[in-house]
Structure formats: C-alpha cells, structure tokens
C-alpha positions, 0 to 999 in steps of 0.5 A: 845556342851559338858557339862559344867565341875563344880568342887567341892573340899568341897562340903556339904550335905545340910540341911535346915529347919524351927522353930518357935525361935531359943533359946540357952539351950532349944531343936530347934524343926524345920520343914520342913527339907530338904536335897540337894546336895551342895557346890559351884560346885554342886550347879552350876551343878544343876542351869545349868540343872534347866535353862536347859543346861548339866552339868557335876560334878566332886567332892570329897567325903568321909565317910558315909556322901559321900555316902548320897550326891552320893545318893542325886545327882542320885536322882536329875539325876545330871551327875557326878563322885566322887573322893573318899577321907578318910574324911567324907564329911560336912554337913552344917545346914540352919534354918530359924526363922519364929518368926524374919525372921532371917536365921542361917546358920552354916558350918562345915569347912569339911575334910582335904585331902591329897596330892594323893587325891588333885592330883587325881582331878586334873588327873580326869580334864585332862581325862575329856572332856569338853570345859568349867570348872566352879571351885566353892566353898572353898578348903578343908584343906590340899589342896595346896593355888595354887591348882585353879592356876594348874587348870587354867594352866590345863585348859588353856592347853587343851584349854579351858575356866575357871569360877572361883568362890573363895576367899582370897589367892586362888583367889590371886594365881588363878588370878595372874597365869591368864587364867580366862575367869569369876571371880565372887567375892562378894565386900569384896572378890573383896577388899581382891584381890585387896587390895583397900577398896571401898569407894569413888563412882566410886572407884568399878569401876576403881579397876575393870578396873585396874584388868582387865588391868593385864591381868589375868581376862577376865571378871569380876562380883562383886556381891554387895548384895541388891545393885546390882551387877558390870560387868567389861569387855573389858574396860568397866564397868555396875552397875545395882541394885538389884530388889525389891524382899522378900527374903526367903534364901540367899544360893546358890544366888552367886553359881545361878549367876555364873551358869545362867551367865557361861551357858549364855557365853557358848551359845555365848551370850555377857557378858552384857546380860550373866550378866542380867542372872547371876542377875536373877538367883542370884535374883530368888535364893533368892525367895526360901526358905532353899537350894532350890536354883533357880527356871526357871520360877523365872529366866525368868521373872527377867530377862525380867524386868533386861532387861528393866532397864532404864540403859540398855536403 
C-alpha cells in the first residue's frame, strides 16, 4: 500500500503554551511551551503515523521560519518534501488560561505566494506517487480560489482518490469540479456551501442528501462540535453525538478526524465504521493539551464505546 499523500499550501509552526491570566498591558508569563509541526495536511500526516499507517507530506514553506518546521518534521520521522517559496512560513500561538479554563488562539494569515511557487505544487503531485491525497488546510494568498478544483482533476486523472478538508469559495470550486471521495466540513462551512441555514430538525440531514445527489461528493462528514458529528453516504445519513469528555484543546480535532476517518477508507473499511474512527480521533484530540494532537490508546478506547452507541445497535 502507498503512503497517504497529505497536502499543505499554509502550514504553521505551532506553539502552544500555559499562563496563569491572560491580561492586556501587562507582560503573559507562559509555561510549558512547546513547539509542532502544523497546518491542516501536516497534522493529518502526523495522526495517520500516531494511528500507525504511512504518510507522506508535501508542503510549502519559506523563510527562516521554513527551515524550523523542516527541522520539526525530521525530528518526528514524518516522510516529507518541501516546495520552497519566498515567504516565511507563520507561526500560530495557543495559550491556554488555567485561571478561566479558556483557550487563545491567534493565527497569522501566513505568506503570499506567487503563481511559479502554486504551480510547483501542483507539478510536485503529478510526480508524486500515491493512491490517495488528503488536501487540508486554508489557501495561502495569491493562490488561485480553484486551486483544490485543479487538484481533483489532477487527482482524478491519475486515478485516484481526494479527502478534502477546506471552506468558503475554495470548497465551492473543489465541489462543483467533482471528483471528491471525502469532505469533512464543520456545520457553518457546510452552511456556506450549500447556501441553506440549518435550523429546523432534520434540515442537516436533507442538505446533506441533496449535496450528495449533485454528484460532486462521494462521502460527507459534518462535524457539529460538542453535538456530534453527520455522515452522509449513498443516500443515507447517521448522526451520532459527541461523548462526554474534558477537553483540554480543540486544535487539530477536525484535522484527527479527517485523518483517523481517510486511513480507515484506505484500509477498505465502510464509511459508517470510518466514521466511528474520525469521531474517536476528533474526540481523542481534544484530550490533549496545546498541539498535542491525538493520542492511539485515546483513539482505540473512544472508538469501542462510539461502537457501542445505542444508535448503532
């Protein structure tokens, strides 16, 4: 089996750390920092090795702030290759506030690329080898809104199949070019693709249908936060609520899902028990703190008790 091909045009150096109270004015003293490798394809990347498949990540980065996030994937033996552009690669800031429980989070927009530097990805894919992409993560500026759309037609055409995890008018374009064998939106990205508000019970579950009729989305996972999740597929539809747990950090929650449920697809599971692992992945990230991301023994055990959920019965 090839290793999963994960795609990140903005990813971070992540940095993530505790104080006491976060106060305007006054200097933060914060403590226990940590530094990751992040951005959506890159955290994918690192759940699919956590859970104990191959991964493969192909980013962009630049600046001296490139060269720490080359640095932070060697030393987690992630497999991956860089595609040098001028800017410097962002680095978003977590910090945890112990005296409200509250989590901050600030995230620089990141560099803006140009043309040359978007299409060298794109050539980086068709060299690539591979039987199944994941594409995660925002666009940088100065890439083309359709940019996810030439992917799936670049995907499509070697043959293989697309996760795809993004929003706004570059879900629009990647969805209505087709060729998407995953989309995990959260409900108010789902919203803004489909232009219907979700209010009326059951409403959630008949957008999701009519999306999947248009033929552009194979299968569909919208995740709800502490409600749950959806799946959508072939016609029919689950809803499964989230488990009772303490959360510690929502970051890379969406990014664990998509992974646990991808890796799951790849190994020929069904898309009902893929999802069952997408939720015990996005669940089990939540349980550690900072950019920690998911932990296997955390996603094992949720998945057992998802698996037992009375709906499922």
């Amino acid at each position: 089996m090839k290793p999963i091909l994960t795609l990140t045009l903005n990813p971070t150096i992540d940095e993530a750390a505790e104080a006491d109270r976060v106060r305007p004015v006054h200097k933060v003293r914060t403590t226990g920092g940590r530094f990751d490798p992040g951005g959506g394809g890159v955290n994918v990347a690192r759940v699919v090795i956590t859970l104990g498949g191959q991964a493969f990540a192909l980013y962009m980065a630049g600046g001296v702030t490139g060269v720490v996030l080359d640095e932070l994937l060697r030393k987690r033996a992630i497999p991956a290759r860089r595609i040098d552009i001028a800017g410097d690669t962002r680095i978003s800031h977590t910090v945890f506030e112990r005296a409200t429980g509250l989590e901050y989070r600030f995230v620089p927009e990141g560099p803006k690329v140009s043309e040359p530097e978007w299409r060298a990805i794109l050539a980086a894919v068709e060299t690539a080898e591979f039987d199944y992409v994941i594409a995660s993560g925002s666009l940088p500026r100065g890439a083309p809104v359709d940019f996810y759309a030439r992917l799936s037609h670049l995907v499509r055409k070697r043959g293989a199949r697309l996760a795809l995890d993004t929003s706004g008018e570059a879900l629009k374009a990647a969805a209505a070019e087709g060729g998407l064998h995953l989309v995990k939106p959260s409900q108010s990205e789902f919203e803004a693709l489909t232009g219907v508000a979700i209010q009326e019970p059951g409403a959630l579950e008949e957008a999701a249908r009519a999306l999947l009729a248009k033929g552009g989305v194979e299968t569909l996972a919208v995740t709800l936060g502490h409600e749950g999740a959806l799946l959508a597929h072939g016609g029919e539809t689950l809803r499964l609520p989230a488990l009772p747990v303490e959360a510690k950090s929502a970051v890379g929650a969406g990014d664990s899902f998509m992974a646990a449920m991808a890796l799951a697809l790849v190994r020929g599971e069904s898309p009902r028990k893929a999802f069952l692992w997408g939720m015990a992945a996005g669940t089990a990230a939540v349980l550690t703190p900072g950019t920690d991301l998911c932990r296997r023994e955390d996603v094992e055990r949720l998945h057992r008790e998802f698996a037992a959920l009375p709906q499922l019965g």
